[in-house]
DSSP file (Angstrom, degrees, kcal/mol; ACC not computed):
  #  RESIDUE AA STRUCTURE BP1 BP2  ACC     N-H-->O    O-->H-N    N-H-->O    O-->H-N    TCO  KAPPA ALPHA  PHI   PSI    X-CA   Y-CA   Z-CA
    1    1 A X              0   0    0      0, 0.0     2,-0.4     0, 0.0     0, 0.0   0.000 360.0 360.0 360.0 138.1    0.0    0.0    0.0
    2    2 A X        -     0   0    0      3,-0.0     2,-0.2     0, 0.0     0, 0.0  -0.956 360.0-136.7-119.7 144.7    1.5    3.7   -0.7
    3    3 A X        -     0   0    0     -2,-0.4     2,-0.4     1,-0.0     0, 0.0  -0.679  28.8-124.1 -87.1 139.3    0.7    6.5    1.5
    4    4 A X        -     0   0    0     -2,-0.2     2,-1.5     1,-0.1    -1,-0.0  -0.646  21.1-114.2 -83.8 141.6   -0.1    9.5   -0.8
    5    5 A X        -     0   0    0     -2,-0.4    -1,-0.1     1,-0.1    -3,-0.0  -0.530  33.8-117.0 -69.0 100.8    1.9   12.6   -0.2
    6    6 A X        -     0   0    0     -2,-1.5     2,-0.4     1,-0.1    -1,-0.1   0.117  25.3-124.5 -26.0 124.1   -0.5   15.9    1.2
    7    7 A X        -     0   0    0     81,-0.0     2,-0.4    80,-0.0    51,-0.3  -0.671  28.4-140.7 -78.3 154.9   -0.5   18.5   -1.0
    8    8 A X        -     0   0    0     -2,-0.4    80,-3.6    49,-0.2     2,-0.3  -0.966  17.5-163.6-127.1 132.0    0.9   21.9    0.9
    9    9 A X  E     +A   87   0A   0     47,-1.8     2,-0.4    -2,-0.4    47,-0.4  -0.894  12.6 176.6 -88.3 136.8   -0.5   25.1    0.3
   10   10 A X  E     -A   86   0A   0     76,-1.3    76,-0.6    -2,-0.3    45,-0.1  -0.974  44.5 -74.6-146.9 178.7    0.3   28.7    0.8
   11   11 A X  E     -A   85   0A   0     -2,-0.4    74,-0.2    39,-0.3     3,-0.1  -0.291  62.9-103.4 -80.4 134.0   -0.9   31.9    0.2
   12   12 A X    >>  -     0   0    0     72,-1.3     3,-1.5    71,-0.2     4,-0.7  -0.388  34.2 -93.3 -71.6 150.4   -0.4   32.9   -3.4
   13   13 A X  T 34 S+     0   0    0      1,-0.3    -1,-0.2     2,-0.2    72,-0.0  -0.092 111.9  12.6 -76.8 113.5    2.0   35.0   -4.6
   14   14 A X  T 34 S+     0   0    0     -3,-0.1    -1,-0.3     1,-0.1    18,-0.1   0.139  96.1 113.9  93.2 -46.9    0.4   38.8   -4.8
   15   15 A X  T <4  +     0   0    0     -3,-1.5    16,-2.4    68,-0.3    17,-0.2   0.836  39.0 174.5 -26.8 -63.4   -2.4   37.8   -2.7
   16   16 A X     <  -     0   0    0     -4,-0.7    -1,-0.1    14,-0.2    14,-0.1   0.503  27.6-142.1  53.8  11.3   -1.8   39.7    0.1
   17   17 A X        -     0   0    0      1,-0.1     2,-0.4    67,-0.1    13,-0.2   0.343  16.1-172.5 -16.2 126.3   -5.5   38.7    2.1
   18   18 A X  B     -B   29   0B   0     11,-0.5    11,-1.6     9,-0.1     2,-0.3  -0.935  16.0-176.9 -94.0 115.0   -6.7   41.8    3.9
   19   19 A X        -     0   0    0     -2,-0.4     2,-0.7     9,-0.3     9,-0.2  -0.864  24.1-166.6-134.2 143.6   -9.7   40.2    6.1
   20   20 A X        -     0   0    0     -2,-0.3     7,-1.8     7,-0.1     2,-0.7  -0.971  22.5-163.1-130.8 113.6  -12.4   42.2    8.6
   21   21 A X  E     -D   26   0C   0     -2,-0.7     2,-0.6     5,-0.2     5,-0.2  -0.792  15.3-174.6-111.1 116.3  -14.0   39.3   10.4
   22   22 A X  E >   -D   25   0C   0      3,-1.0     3,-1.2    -2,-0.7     2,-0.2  -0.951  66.3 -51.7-112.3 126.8  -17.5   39.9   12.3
   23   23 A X  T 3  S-     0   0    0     -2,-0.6    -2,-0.0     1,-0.2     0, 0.0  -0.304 132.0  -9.9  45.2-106.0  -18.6   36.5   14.4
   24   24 A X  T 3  S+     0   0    0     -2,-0.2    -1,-0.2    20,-0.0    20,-0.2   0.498 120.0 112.7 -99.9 -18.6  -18.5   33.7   11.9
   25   25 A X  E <   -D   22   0C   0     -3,-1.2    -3,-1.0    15,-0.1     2,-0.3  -0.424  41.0-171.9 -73.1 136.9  -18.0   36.5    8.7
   26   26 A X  E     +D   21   0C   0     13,-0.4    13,-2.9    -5,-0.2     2,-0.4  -0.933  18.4 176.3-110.8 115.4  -15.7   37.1    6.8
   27   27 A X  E     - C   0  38B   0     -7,-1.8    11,-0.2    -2,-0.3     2,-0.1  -0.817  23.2-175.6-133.1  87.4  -14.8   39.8    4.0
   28   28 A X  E     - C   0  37B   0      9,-0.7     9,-3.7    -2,-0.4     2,-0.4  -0.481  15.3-146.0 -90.6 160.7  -11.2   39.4    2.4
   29   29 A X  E     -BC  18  36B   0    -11,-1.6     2,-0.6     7,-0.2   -11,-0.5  -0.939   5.5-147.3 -90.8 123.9   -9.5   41.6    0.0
   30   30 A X  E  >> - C   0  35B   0      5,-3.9     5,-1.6    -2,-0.4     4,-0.9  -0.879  10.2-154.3-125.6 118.1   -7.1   40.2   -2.7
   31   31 A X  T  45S+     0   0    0    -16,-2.4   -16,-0.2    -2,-0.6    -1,-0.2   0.563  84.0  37.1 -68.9 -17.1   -4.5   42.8   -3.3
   32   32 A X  T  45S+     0   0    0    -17,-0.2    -1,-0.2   -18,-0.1   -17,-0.1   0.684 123.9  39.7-102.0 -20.9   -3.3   41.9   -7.0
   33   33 A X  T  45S-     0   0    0     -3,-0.3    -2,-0.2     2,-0.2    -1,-0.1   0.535 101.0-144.6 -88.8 -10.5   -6.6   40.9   -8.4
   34   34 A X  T  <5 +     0   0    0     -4,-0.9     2,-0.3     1,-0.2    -3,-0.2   0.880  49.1 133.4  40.4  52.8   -8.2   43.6   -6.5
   35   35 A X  E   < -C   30   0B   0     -5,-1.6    -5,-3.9     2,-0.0     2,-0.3  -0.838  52.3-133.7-127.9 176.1  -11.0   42.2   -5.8
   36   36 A X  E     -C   29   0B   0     -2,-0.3     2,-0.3    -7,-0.3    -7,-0.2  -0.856  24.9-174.6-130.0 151.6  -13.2   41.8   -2.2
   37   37 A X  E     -C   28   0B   0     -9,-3.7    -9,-0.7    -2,-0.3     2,-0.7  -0.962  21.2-148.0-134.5 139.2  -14.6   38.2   -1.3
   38   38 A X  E     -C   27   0B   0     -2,-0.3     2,-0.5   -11,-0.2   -11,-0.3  -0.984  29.2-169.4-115.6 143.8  -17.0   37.2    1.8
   39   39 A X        -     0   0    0    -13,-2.9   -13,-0.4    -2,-0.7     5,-0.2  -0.869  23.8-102.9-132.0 126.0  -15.7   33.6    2.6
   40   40 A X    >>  -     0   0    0     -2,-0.5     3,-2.0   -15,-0.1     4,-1.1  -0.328  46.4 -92.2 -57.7 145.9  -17.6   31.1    5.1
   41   41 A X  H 3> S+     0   0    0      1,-0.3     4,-1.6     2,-0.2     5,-0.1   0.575 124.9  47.9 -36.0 -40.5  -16.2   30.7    8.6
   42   42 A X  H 3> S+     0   0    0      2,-0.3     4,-2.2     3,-0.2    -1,-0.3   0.916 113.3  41.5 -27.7 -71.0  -14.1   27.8    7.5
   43   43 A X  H <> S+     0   0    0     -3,-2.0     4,-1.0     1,-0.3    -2,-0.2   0.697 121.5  45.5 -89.2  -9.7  -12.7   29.1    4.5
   44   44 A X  H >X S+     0   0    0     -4,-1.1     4,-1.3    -5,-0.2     3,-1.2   0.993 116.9  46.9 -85.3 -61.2  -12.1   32.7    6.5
   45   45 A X  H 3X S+     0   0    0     -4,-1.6     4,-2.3     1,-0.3     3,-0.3   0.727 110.9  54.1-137.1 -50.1  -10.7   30.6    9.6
   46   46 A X  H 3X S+     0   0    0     -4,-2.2     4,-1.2     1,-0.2    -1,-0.3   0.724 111.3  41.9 -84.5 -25.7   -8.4   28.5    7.2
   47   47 A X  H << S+     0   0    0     -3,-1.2     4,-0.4    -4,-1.0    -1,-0.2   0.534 110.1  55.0 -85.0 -19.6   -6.7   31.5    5.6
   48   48 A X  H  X S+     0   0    0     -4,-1.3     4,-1.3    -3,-0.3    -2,-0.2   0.788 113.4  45.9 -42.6 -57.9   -6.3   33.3    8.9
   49   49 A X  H  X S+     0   0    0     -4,-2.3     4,-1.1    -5,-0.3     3,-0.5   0.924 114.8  46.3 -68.4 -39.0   -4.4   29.9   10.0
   50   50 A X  H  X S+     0   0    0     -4,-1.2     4,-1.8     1,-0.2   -39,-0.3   0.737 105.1  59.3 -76.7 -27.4   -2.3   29.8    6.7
   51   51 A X  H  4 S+     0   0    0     -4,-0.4    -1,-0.2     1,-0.1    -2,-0.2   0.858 112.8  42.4 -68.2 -43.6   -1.3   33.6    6.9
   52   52 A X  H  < S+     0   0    0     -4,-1.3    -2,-0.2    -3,-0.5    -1,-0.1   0.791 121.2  39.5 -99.7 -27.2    0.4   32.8   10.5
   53   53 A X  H  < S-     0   0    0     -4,-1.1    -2,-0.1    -5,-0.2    -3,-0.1   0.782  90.1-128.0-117.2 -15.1    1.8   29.8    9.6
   54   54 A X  S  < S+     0   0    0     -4,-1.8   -43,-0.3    -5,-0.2     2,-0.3  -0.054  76.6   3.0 126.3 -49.0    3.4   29.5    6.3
   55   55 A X        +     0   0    0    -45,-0.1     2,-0.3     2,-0.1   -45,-0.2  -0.955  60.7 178.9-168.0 171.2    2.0   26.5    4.6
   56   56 A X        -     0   0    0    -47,-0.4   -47,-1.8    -2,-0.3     2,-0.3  -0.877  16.0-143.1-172.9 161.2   -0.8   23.6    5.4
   57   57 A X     >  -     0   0    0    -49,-0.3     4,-0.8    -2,-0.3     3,-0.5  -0.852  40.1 -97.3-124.2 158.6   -2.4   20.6    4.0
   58   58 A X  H  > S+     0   0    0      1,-0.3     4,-2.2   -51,-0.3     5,-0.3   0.828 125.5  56.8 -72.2 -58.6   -5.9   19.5    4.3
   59   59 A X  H  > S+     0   0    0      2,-0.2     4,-1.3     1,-0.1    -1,-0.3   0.916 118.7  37.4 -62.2 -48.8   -5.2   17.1    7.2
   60   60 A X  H >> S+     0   0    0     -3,-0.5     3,-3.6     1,-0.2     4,-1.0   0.884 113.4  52.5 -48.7 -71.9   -3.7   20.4    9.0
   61   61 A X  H 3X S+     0   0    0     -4,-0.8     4,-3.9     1,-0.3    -1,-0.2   0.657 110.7  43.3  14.0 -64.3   -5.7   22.4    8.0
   62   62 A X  H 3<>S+     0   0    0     -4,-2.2     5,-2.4     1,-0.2    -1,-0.3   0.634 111.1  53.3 -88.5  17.2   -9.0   20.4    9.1
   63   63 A X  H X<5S+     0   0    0     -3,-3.6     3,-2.4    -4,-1.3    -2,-0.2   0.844 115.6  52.1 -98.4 -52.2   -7.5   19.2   13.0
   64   64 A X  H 3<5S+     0   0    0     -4,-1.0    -3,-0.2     1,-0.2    -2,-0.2   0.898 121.0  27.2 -42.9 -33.9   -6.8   23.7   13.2
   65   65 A X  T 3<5S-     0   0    0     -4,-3.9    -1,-0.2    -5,-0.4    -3,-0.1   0.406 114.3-115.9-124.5  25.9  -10.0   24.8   12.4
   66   66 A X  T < 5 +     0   0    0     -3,-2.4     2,-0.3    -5,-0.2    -3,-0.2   0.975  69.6 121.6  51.3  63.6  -12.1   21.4   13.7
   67   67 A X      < -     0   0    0     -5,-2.4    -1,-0.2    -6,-0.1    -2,-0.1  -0.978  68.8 -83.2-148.9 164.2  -13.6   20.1   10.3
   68   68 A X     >  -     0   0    0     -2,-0.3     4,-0.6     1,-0.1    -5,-0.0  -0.242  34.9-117.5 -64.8 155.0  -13.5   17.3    8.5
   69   69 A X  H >> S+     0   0    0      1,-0.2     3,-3.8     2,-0.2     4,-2.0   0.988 116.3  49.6 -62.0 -64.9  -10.4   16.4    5.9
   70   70 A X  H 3> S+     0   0    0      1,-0.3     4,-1.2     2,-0.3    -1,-0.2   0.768 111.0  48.0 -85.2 -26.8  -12.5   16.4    2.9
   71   71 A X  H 3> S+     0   0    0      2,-0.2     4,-1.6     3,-0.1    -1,-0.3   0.675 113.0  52.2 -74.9  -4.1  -14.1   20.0    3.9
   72   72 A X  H <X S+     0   0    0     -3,-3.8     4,-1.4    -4,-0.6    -2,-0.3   0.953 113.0  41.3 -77.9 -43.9  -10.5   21.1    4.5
   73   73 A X  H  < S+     0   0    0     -4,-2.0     4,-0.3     1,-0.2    -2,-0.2   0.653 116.9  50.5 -68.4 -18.6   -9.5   19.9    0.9
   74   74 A X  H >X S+     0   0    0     -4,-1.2     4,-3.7    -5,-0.2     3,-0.5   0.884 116.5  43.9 -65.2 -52.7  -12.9   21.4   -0.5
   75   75 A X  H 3X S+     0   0    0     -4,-1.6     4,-1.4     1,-0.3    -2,-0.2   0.753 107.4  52.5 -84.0  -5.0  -12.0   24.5    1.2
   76   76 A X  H 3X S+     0   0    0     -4,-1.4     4,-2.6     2,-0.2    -1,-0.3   0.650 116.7  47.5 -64.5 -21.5   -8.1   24.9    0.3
   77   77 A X  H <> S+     0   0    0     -3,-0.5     4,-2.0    -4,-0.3    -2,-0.2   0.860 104.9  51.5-111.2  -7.5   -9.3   24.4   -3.4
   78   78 A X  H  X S+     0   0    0     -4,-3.7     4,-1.6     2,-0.2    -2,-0.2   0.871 111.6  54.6 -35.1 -59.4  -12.3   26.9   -3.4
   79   79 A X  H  <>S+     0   0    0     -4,-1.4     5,-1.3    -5,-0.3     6,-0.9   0.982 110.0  46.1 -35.7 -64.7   -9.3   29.4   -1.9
   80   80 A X  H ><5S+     0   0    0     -4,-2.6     3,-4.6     1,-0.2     5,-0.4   0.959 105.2  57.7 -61.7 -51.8   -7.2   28.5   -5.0
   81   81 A X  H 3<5S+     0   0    0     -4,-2.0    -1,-0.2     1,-0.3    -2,-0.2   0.803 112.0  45.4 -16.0 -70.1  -10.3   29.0   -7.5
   82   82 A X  T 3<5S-     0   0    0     -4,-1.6    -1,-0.3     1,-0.1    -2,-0.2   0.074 118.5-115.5 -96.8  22.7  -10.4   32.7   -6.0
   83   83 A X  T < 5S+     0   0    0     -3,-4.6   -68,-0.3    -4,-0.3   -71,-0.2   0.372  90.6 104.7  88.2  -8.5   -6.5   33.2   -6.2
   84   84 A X  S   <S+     0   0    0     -5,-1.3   -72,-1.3   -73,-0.1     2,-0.2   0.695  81.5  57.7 -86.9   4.7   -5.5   33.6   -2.2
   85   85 A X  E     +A   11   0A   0     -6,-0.9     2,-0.4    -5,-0.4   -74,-0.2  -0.841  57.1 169.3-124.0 167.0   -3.9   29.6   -2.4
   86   86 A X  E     -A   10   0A   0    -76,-0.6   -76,-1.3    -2,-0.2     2,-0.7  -0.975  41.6-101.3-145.9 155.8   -1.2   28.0   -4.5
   87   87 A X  E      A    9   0A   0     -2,-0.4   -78,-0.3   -78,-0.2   -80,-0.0  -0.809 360.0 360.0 -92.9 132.5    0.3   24.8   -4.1
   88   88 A X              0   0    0    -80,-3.6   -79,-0.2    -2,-0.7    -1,-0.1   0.496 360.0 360.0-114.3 360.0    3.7   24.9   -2.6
């Protein structure tokens, strides 16, 4: 049996996440696209966590922010769609 190797993420290149979080809300900014995003507690909670620490995979990802693996992996690649994640 082979164990697959996590993919690792980090905050894309340009990105630059400016975030105002009220309760569960979130409203990020992405400085090279210029554009403003409001992102579910999760995907706000998971880009908070990735800004402080540098680089994640869905198994980090979902034991930091108490969610399941497959909604961390949903929600790292919803993040890339809208340009604040890369694969590192």
């Amino acid at each position: 049996m082979h164990s697959r190797t996590p993919i690792r993420w980090s905050l894309a290149v340009g990105a630059d996440p400016e975030w105002r979080r009220w309760d569960d809300e979130f409203v990020v900014h992405h400085a090279l696209a210029n554009d403003t995003h409001r992102l579910s507690a999760p995907a706000g909670r998971a880009l908070e966590y990735l800004a402080t620490v540098g680089s994640i995979d869905s198994l980090d990802l979902a034991h930091a922010c108490a969610i399941g693996e497959d909604q961390a992996s949903e929600t790292l690649t919803a993040l890339a769609e809208l340009g604040f994640v890369e694969q590192c």
